[in-house]
C-alpha positions in Angstrom: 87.3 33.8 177.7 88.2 37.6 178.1 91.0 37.7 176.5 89.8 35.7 173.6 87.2 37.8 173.0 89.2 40.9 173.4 91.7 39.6 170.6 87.8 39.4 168.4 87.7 43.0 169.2 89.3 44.4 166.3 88.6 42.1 163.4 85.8 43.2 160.9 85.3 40.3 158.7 82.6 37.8 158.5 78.4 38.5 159.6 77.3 41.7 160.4 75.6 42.3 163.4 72.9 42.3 162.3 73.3 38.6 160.4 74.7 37.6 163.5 71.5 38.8 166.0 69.3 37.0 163.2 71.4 33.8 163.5 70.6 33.6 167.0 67.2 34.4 167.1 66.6 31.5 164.3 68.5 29.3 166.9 66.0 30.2 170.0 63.2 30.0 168.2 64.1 26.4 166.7 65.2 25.5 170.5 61.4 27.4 172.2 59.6 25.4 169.3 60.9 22.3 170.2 60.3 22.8 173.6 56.5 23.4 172.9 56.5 20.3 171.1 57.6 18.5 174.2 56.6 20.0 177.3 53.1 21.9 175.6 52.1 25.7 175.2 51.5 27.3 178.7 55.2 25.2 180.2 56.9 26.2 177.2 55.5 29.9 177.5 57.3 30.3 180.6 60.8 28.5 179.9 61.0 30.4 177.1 64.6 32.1 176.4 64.5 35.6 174.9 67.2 37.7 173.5 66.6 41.1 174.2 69.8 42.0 172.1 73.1 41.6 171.0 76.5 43.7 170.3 79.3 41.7 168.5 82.4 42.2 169.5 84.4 41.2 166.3 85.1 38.2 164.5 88.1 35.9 162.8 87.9 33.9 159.7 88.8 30.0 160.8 92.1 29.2 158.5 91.3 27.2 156.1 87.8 27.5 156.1 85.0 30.0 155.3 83.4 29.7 158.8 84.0 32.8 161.1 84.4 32.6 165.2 82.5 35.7 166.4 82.8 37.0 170.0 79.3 38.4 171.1 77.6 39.7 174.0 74.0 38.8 174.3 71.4 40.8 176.5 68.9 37.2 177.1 66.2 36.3 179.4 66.5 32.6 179.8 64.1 31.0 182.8 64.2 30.6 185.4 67.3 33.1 185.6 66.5 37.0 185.3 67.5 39.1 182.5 71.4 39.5 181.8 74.0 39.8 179.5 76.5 36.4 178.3 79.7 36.9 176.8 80.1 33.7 174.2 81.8 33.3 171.1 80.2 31.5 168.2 80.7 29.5 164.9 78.9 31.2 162.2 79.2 29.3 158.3 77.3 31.6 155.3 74.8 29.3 153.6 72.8 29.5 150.4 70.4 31.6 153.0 72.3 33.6 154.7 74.5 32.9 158.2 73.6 30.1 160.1 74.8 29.0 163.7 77.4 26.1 163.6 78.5 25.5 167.1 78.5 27.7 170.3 81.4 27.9 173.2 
């Protein structure tokens, strides 16, 4: 997955950082809501995943397509692991309000 992402590294197109750390936060908070709804409150409260912050490292307009692969790093707390930073790459599709999560690898 290095290299893929290091190819990422010098593209410019597609969400800003900024979009892109919104994106993900939407996405954790759908996924923590969901797992209030299930497991109630004070369990939910302590699975809960965090992201703490996120750098992109660049991102590639899918041919064909309007979507955009991303390559991020993502500083995240997510129980019952301790605090760390994930390299992943991501799908990212602009919608009517604003960029939105497709799929993660």
């Amino acid at each position: 997955m290095g290299a893929a992402l290091a190819l990422l590294g010098g593209c410019t197109a597609g969400p800003t950082e900024a979009e892109l750390t919104a994106a993900i936060r939407a996405e954790m908070d759908r996924a923590n809501a969901l797992a209030a709804s299930m497991l109630g409150p004070e369990a939910a409260a302590r699975t809960a995943t965090r992201i703490h912050g996120l750098d992109k490292l660049g991102c590639v307009k899918e041919e064909g397509g309007d979507a955009y692969v991303c390559g991020i790093e993502v500083d995240i707390t997510a129980p019952p692991a301790q605090r760390r930073k994930l390299a992943s790459r991501v799908r990212m599709a602009k919608q009517d309000n604003g960029w939105t999560v497709v799929k993660t690898f």
